[in-house]
C-alpha positions as YAML, in Angstrom:
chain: A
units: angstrom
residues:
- id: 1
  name: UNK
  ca: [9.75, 5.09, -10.72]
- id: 2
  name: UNK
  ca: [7.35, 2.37, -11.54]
- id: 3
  name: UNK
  ca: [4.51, 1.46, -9.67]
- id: 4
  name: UNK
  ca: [6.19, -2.43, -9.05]
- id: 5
  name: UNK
  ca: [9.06, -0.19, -7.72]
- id: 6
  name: UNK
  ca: [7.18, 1.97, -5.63]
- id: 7
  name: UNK
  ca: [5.32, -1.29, -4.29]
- id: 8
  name: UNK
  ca: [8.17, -2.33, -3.01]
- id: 9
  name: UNK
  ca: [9.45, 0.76, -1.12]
- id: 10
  name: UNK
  ca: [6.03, 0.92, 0.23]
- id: 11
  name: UNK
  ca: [5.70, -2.73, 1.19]
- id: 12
  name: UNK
  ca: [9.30, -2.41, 3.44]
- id: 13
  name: UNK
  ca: [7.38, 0.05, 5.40]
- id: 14
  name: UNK
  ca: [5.12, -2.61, 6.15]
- id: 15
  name: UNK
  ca: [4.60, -3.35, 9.81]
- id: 16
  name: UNK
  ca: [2.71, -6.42, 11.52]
- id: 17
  name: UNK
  ca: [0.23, -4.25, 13.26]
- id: 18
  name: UNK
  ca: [-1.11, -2.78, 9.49]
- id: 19
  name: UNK
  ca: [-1.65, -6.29, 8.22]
- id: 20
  name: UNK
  ca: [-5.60, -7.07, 8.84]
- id: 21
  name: UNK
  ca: [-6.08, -9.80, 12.19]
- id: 22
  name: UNK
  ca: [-5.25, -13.39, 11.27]
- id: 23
  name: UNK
  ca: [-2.77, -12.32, 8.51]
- id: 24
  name: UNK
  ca: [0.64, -13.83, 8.70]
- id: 25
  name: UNK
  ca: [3.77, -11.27, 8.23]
- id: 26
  name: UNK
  ca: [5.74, -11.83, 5.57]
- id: 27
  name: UNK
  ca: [3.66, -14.58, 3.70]
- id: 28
  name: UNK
  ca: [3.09, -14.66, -0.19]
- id: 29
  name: UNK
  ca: [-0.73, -13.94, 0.55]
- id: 30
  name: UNK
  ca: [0.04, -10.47, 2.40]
- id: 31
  name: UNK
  ca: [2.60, -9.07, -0.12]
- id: 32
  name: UNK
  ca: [-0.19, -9.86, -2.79]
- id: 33
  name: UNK
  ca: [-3.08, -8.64, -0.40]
- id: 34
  name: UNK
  ca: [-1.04, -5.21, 0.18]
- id: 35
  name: UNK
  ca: [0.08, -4.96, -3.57]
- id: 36
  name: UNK
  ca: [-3.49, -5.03, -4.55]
- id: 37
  name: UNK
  ca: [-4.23, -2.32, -2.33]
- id: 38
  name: UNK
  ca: [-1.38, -0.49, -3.29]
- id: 39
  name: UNK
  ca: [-2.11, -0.71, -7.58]
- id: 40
  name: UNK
  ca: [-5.72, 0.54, -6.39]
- id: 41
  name: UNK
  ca: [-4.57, 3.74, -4.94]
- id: 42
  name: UNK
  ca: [-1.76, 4.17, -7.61]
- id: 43
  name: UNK
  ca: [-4.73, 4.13, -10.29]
- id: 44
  name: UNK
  ca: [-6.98, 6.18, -8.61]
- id: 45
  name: UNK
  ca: [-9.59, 2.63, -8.78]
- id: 46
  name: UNK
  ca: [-11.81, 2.84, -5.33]
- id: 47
  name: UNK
  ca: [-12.02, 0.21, -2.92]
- id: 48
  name: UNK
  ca: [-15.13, -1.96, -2.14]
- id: 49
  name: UNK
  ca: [-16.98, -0.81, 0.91]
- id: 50
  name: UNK
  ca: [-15.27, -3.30, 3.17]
- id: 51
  name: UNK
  ca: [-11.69, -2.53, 1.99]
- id: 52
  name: UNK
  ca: [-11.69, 1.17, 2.30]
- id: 53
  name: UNK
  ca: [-10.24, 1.39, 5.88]
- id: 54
  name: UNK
  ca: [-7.17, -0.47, 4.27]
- id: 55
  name: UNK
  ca: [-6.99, 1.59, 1.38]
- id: 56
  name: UNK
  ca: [-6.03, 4.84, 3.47]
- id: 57
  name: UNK
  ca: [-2.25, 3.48, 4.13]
- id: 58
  name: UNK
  ca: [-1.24, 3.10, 0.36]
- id: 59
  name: UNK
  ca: [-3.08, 6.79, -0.09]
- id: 60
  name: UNK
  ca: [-1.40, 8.34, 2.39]
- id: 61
  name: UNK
  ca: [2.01, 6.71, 1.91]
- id: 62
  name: UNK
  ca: [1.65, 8.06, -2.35]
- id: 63
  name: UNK
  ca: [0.58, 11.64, -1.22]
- id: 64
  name: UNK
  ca: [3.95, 11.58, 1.13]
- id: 65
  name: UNK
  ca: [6.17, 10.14, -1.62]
- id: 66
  name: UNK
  ca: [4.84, 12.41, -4.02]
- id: 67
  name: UNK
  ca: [5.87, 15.33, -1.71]
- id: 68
  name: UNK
  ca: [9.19, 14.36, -0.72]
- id: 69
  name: UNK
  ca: [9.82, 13.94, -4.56]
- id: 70
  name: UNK
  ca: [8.75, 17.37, -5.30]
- id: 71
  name: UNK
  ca: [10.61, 19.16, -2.48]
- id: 72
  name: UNK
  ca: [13.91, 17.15, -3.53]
...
C-alpha cells in the first residue's frame, strides 16, 4: 500500500478524544492536521518539540500495521 492509502485506514480509526482540544471532528483542518502527522511518522521525519505527544498515535498505529502484515 501507499502511504495516501494507509492515511486513510489510519484516519477511520480516528476518534474525537485523539483530536487535540478545540479541534472539530471531521473538519478539512483535522484530516490535514492528522495526515501531516501521519507522512511524518511514515518518513521517519521527527516532530517539533510541541508535536511529539501527537506523533506517538501514527507510530504506534505503523508498528501495528506493519505486524499484522507480516504475520498474515
Amino acid at each position: 500500500m501507499n502511504p495516501e492509502q494507509l492515511f486513510e485506514l489510519f484516519f477511520q480509526d480516528i476518534t474525537p478524544d485523539m483530536n487535540p482540544p478545540g479541534m472539530k471532528y471531521h473538519c478539512e483542518a483535522m484530516r490535514s492536521w492528522w495526515r501531516e502527522r501521519f507522512m511524518k511518522a511514515y518518513y521517519g521525519i521527527e516532530e517539533t518539540r510541541s508535536l511529539r505527544s501527537w506523533a506517538e498515535a501514527p507510530q504506534m498505529w505503523l508498528k501495528g500495521y506493519k505486524i499484522a502484515s507480516m504475520n498474515s
